[in-house]
C-alpha positions in Angstrom: 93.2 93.8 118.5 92.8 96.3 121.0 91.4 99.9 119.8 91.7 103.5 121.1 90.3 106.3 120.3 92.6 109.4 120.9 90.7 112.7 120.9 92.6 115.3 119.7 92.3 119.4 119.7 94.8 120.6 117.3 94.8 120.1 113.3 97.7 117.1 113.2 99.6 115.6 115.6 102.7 113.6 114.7 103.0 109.9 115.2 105.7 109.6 117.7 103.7 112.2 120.3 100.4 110.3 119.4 102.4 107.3 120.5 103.6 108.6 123.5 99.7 110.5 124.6 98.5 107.0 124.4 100.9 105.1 126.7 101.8 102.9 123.7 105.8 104.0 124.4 107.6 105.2 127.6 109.8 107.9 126.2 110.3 109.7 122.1 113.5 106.9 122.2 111.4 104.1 122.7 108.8 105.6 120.2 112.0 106.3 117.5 113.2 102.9 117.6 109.6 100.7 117.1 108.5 103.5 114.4 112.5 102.8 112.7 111.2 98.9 112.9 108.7 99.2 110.8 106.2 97.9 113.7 104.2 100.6 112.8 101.0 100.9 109.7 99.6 104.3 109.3 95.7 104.1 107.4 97.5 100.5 106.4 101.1 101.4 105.0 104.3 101.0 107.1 105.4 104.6 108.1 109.1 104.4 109.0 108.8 108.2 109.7 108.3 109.2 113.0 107.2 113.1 112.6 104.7 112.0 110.2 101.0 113.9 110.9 98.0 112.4 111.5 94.6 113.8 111.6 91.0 112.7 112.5 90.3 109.6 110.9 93.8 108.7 110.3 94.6 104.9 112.3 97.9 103.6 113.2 98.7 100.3 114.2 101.5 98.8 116.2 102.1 95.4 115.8 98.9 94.3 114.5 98.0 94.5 118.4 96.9 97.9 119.3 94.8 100.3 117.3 95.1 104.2 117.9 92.2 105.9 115.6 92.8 110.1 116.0 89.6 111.6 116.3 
């Protein structure tokens, strides 16, 4: 599995822009649709909702193939 770490400067920021920041999606559509899916595990749990906030130490995974860890 492939892991990034994604550096943030604010208190949260929500799935589908943390998504998008790391190049794991195109466009918000494209992030909407695979977070819909269910592709996505947040800290282990399926998150079906894309505005949900993460902050440092929070993972998400998509697909069991790419690892975003906010720092």
């Amino acid at each position: 599995m492939e892991t990034h770490d994604i550096q943030i400067h604010t208190e949260f920021i929500r799935l589908q822009d943390l998504l998008k920041f790391a190049g794991a999606v195109e466009t918000g559509g494209d992030a909407k649709l695979i977070i819909q899916e269910g592709r996505i595990r947040v800290n282990g749990e399926v998150c079906t909702m894309r505005g949900r906030k993460l902050r440092p130490g929070d993972r998400a995974v998509l697909d069991d193939e790419l690892e975003l860890v906010v720092k």
